[in-house]
C-alpha positions in Angstrom: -27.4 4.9 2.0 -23.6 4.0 0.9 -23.0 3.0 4.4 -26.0 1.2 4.8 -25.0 -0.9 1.6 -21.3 -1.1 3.0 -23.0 -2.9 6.6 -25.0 -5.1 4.7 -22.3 -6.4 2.7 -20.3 -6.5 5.5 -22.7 -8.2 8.0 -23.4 -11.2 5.0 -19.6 -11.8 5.3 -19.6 -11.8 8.9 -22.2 -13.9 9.0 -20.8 -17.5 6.7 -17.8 -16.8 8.5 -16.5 -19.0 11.4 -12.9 -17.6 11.7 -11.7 -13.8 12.6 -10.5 -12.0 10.0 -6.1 -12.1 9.7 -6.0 -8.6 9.0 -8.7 -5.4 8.1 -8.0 -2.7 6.4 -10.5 0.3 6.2 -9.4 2.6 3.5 -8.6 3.2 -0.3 -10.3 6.3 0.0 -10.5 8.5 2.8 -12.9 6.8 5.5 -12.2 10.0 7.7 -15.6 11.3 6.0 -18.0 8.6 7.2 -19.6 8.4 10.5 -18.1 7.3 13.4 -21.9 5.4 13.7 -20.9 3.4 10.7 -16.9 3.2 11.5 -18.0 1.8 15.0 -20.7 -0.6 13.7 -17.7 -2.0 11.5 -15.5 -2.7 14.0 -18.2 -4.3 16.2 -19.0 -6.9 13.4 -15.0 -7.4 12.5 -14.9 -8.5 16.3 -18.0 -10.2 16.5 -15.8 -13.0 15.0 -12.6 -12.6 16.9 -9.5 -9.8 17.2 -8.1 -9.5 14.0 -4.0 -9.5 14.0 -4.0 -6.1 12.5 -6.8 -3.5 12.0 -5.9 -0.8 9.8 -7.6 2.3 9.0 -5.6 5.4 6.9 -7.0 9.2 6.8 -6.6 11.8 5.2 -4.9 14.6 7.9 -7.7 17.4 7.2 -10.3 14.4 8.4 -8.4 13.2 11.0 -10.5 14.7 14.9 -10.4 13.9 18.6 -13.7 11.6 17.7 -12.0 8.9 16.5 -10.2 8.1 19.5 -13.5 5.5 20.0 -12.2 3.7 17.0 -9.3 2.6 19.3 -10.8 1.7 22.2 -12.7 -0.8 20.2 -9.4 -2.2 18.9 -7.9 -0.4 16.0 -4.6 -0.9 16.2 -3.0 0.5 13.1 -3.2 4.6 11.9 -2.3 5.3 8.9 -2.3 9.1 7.5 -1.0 10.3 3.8 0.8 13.5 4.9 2.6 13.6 1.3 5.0 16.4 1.9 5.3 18.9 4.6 6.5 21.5 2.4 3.8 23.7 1.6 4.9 24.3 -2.0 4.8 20.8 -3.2 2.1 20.4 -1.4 0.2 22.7 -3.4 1.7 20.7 -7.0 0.1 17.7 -5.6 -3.0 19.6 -5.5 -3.3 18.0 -1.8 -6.8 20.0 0.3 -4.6 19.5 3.3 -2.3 22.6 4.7 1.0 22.3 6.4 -0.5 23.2 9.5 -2.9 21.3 8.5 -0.8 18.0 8.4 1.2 19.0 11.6 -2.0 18.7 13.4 -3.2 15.5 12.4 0.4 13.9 13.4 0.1 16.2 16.9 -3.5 14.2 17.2 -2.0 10.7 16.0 0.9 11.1 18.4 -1.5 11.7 21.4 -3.7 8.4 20.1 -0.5 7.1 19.8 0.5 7.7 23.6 -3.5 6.6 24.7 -3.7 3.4 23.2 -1.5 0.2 21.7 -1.7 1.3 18.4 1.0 1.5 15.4 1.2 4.4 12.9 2.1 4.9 9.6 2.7 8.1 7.1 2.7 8.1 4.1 5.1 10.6 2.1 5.3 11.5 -1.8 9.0 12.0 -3.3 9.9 13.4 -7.2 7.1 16.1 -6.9 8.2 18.2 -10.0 10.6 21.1 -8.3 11.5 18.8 -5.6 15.3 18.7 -4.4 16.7 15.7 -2.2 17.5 17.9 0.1 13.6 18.8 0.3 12.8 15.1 0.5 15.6 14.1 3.1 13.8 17.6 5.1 10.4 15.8 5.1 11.5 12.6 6.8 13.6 13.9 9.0 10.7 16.3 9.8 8.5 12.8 10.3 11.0 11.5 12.6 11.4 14.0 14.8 8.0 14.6 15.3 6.4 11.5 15.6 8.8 8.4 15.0 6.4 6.1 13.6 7.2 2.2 13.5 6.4 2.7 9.5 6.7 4.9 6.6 5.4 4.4 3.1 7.6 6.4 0.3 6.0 6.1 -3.0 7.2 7.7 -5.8 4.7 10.7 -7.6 3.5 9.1 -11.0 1.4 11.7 -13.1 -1.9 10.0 -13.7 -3.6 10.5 -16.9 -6.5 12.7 -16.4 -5.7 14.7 -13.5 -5.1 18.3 -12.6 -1.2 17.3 -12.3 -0.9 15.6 -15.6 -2.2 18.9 -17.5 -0.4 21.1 -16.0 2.7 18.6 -17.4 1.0 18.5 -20.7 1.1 22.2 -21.1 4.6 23.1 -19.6 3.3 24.7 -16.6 5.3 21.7 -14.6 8.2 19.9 -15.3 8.4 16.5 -14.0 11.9 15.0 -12.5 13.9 12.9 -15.1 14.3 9.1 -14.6 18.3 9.5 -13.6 17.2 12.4 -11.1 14.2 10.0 -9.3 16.9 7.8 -8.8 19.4 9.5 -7.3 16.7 10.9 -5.1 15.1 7.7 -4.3 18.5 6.0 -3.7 19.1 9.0 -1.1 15.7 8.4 0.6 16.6 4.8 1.0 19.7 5.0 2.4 18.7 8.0 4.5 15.7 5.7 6.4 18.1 2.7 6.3 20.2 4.8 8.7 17.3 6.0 10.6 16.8 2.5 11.5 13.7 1.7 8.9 14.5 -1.2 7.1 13.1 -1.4 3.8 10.8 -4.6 3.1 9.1 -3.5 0.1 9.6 -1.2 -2.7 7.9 1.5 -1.2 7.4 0.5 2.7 9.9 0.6 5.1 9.1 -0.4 9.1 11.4 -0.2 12.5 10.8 -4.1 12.9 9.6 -7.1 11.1 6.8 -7.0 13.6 5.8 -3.3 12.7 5.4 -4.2 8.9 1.5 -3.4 7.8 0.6 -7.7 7.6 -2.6 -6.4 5.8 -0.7 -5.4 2.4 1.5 -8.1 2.3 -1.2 -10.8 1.8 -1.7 -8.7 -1.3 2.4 -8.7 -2.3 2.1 -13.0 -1.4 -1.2 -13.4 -3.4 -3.0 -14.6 -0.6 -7.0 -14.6 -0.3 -8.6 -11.0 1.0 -12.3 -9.8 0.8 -12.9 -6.4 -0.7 -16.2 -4.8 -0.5 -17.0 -1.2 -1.3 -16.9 0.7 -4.6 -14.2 0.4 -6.3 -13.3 -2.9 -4.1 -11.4 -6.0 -5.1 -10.8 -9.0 -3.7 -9.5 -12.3 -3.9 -10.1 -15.9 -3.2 -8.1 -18.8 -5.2 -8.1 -18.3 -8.9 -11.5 -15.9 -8.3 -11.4 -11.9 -8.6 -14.6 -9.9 -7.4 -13.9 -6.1 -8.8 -16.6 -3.6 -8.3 -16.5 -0.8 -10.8 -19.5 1.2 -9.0 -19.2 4.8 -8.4 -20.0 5.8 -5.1 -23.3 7.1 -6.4 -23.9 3.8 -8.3 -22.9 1.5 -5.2 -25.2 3.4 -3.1 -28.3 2.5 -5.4 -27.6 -1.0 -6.1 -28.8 -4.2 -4.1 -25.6 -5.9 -1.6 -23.3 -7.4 -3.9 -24.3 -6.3 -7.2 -21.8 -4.1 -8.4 -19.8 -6.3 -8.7 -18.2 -8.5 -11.2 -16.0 -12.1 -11.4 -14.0 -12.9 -13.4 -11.6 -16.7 -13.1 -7.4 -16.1 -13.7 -5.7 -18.9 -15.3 -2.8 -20.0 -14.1 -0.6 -17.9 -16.1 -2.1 -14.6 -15.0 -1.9 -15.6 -11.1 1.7 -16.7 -12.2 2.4 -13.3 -14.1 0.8 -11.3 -10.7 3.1 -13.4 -8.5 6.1 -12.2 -10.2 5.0 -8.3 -10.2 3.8 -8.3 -6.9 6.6 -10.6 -5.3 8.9 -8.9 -7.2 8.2 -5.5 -5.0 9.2 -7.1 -1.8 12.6 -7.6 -0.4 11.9 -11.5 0.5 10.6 -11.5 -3.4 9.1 -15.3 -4.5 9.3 -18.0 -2.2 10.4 -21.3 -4.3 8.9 -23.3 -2.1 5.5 -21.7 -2.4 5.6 -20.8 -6.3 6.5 -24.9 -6.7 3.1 -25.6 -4.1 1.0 -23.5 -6.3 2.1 -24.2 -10.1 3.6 -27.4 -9.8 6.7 -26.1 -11.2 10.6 -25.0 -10.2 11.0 -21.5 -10.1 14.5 -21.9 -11.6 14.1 -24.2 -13.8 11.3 -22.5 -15.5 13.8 -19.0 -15.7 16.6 -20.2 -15.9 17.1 -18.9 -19.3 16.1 -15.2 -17.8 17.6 -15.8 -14.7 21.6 -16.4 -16.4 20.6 -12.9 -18.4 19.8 -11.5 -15.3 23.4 -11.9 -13.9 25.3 -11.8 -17.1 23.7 -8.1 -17.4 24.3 -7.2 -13.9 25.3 -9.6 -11.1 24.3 -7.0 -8.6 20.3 -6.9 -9.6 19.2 -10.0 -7.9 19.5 -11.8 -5.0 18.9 -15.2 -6.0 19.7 -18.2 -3.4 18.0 -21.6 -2.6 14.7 -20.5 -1.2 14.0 -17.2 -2.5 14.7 -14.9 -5.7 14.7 -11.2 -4.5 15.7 -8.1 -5.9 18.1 -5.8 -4.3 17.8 -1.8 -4.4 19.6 -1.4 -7.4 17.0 -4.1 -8.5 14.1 -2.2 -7.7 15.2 0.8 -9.5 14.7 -1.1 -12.8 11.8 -3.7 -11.7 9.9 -3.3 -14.7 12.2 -3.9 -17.0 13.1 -7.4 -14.5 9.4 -8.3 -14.5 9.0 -8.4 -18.0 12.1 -10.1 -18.9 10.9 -12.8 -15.9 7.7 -13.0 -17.7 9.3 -14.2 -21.3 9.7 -17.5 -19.2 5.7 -17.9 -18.5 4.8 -17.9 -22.2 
């Protein structure tokens, strides 16, 4: 019954539509659990409108078979898989249902997908898992690399979510997570260690081989630009206009197309506050040209105040020229802090 909501939903889109969609992204979850009738029915109504520029799907590595090789002859042309770690102790911190072995054999299977069809992949890796060393981290992409060379990697940094089996075991001293001076020495090591494998870095926590090979899908989120989202859980997009649906699976499944979810209209300061955090995150940061288009007002004259703090504090933060304001590594380290001090300037 979910998926039968899900292609319903779906096929109402599909329908008012006259364009392909730019780019499709089949995830947020693990959509290695639903059929390959329903993953194939999705991909026949994507193209019933055109090829796409990118067609993503991620996995989990446990979910990941020889089946889905269909997927790609009907055109998905982007794999994504969240290995985490290859180290089977931190592994088992994160809590993660997948094994070594376990792991190595989905990135055997995405290699050979990999060698079939004209497809990109993508793993994702976890770094500061409490006991974690650099060396450890440095081990797991080097372990990557040599095994499958993907065109991207996403590094995201382990935060402790409120709630799960992690965060307890925090709580109660049975974990001890790495210190804020320690992630940084670790994520600095990480960065300069993929910079030299030849992965440039183009957001905080995505790095690709080529501008080409950068997922397109995620950065019409970093730009602001329009997406659909459908699904529980789902957000999406379009002008000032957010559609969230706060269904559980179990309450998605029950409920008529489309009603789980809610709208709600973002004024012109929240859109402008989003800009900055989710611009901010990416090495080509906010366009002037584009921020000007879309508030009707200069990006440095509007912070200049913050901007000149900015510098006086520490020249090597930002990279600020005519067209863009970026931050650099050292930047992202403390991009918080940078947002909300950006942010004093929107009031």
């Amino acid at each position: 019954m979910y998926e039968k909501v899900l292609l319903q939903e779906l096929k109402a889109i599909v329908d008012i539509r006259k364009a392909p969609f730019e780019t499709v992204y089949i995830g947020g979850g693990n959509p290695g659990l639903a059929s390959l009738t329903a993953l194939t029915e999705i991909l026949e109504m994507i193209h019933s409108l055109g090829t796409p520029k990118e067609l993503s799907i991620e996995m989990n590595p446990e979910s990941l078979h020889g089946g889905h090789a269909q997927l790609f002859e009907q055109g998905l042309s982007r794999l994504s898989i969240g290995i985490e770690s290859l180290a089977v102790n931190h592994l088992r911190t994160l809590g993660r249902h997948a094994t070594r072995e376990t792991n190595l054999r989905a990135m055997n299977l995405a290699n050979e997908f990999h060698k079939s069809y004209p497809i990109q992949l993508n793993f994702d890796l976890m770094t500061c898992i409490p006991g974690q060393t650099i060396a450890d981290a440095l081990s797991d992409i080097d372990t990557l690399i040599d095994l499958s060379a993907p065109e991207h990697i996403s590094l995201y940094n382990l935060t402790v979510e409120e709630g799960t089996i992690l965060a307890k075991e925090v709580a109660n001293g049975t974990l001890q997570v790495i210190d804020e001076d320690q992630q940084a020495e670790m994520l600095s090591a990480c960065w300069a260690h993929l910079a030299q494998l030849g992965y440039n870095q183009y957001e905080i926590s995505n790095f690709s081989t080529t501008a080409a090979t950068r997922c397109k899908h995620n950065e019409r989120y970093w730009r602001l630009q329009d997406y659909i989202g459908i699904g529980p859980s789902a957000a999406g997009t379009i002008g000032n206009i957010r559609a969230t649906s706060d269904a559980t699976i179990e309450t998605y499944r029950r409920a008529p197309s489309f009603a789980s979810y809610t709208l709600e209209t973002m004024d012109r300061l929240t859109l402008m506050n989003e800009q900055l955090l989710m611009g901010l995150r990416t090495t080509d940061g906010i366009d002037k040209e584009a921020w000007l288009a879309r508030y009707g007002v200069n990006f440095d004259q509007l912070c200049e105040a913050e901007i000149a703090f900015l510098e006086q504090q520490d020249p090597v933060l930002i990279h600020n020229t005519e067209n863009n304001f970026a931050l650099t590594s050292s930047g992202f380290m403390v991009l918080d802090a940078i947002v909300l001090k950006l942010s004093q300037a929107l009031v």
